[in-house]
C-alpha distance (Angstrom), angle and dihedral (degrees) to the residues before:
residue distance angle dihedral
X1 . . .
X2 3.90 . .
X3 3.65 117.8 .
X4 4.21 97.9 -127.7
X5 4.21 106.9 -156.1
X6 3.45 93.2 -166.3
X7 3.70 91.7 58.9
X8 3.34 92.1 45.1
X9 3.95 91.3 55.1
X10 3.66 99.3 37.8
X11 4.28 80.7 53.5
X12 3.88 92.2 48.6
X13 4.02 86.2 45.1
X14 3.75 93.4 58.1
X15 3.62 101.6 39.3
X16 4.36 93.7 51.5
X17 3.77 83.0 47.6
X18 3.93 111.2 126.1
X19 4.10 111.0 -108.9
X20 4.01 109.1 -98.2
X21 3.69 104.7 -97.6
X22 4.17 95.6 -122.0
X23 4.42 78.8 68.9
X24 3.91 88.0 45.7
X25 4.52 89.5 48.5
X26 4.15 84.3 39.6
X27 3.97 84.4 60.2
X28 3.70 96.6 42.5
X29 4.18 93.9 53.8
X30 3.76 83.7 42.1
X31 3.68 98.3 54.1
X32 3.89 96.9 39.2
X33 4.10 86.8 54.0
X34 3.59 96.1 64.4
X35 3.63 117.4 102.1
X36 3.37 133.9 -104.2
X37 4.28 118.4 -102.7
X38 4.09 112.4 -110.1
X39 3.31 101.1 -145.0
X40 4.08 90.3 59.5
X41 4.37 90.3 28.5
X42 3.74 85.1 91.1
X43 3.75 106.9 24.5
X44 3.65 102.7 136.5
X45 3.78 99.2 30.4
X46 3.62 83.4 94.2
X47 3.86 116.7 -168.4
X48 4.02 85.5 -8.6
X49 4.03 76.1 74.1
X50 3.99 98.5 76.1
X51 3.72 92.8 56.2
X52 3.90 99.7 33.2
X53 4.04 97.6 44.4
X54 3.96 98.1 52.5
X55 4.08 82.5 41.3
X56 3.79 90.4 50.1
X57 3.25 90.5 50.0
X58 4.06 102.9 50.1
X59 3.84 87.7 50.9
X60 3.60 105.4 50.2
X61 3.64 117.0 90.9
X62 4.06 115.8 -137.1
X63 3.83 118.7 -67.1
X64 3.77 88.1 16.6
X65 3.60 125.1 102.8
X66 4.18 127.5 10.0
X67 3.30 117.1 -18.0
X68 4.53 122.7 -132.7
């Protein structure tokens, strides 16, 4: 078997490419849909947080709010 170069660069070219930027704005929407951590959700609420995180909780429906 013959070791081609110009396969090898044309290879090398396509895999150092940059990612198309419709991936890159597919992993922005992604990452800003994740939710939020309960423990930290109500951080500086301080003792507001006993009544409001056990409230939060009953009242969100599933896959909404902070997640355990």
């Amino acid at each position: 078997m013959k070791f081609d170069e110009e396969v090898v660069r044309r290879t090398s070219d396509v895999m150092s490419a940059e990612p198309d930027p419709g991936h890159k704005r597919f992993r922005e929407k992604f990452d800003s849909g994740k939710r939020g951590d309960c423990l930290t959700a109500f951080q500086g609420m301080g003792v507001l947080a006993l009544l409001a995180m056990p409230i939060a909780t009953l009242i969100d429906k599933k896959d909404h709010g902070c997640k355990w």
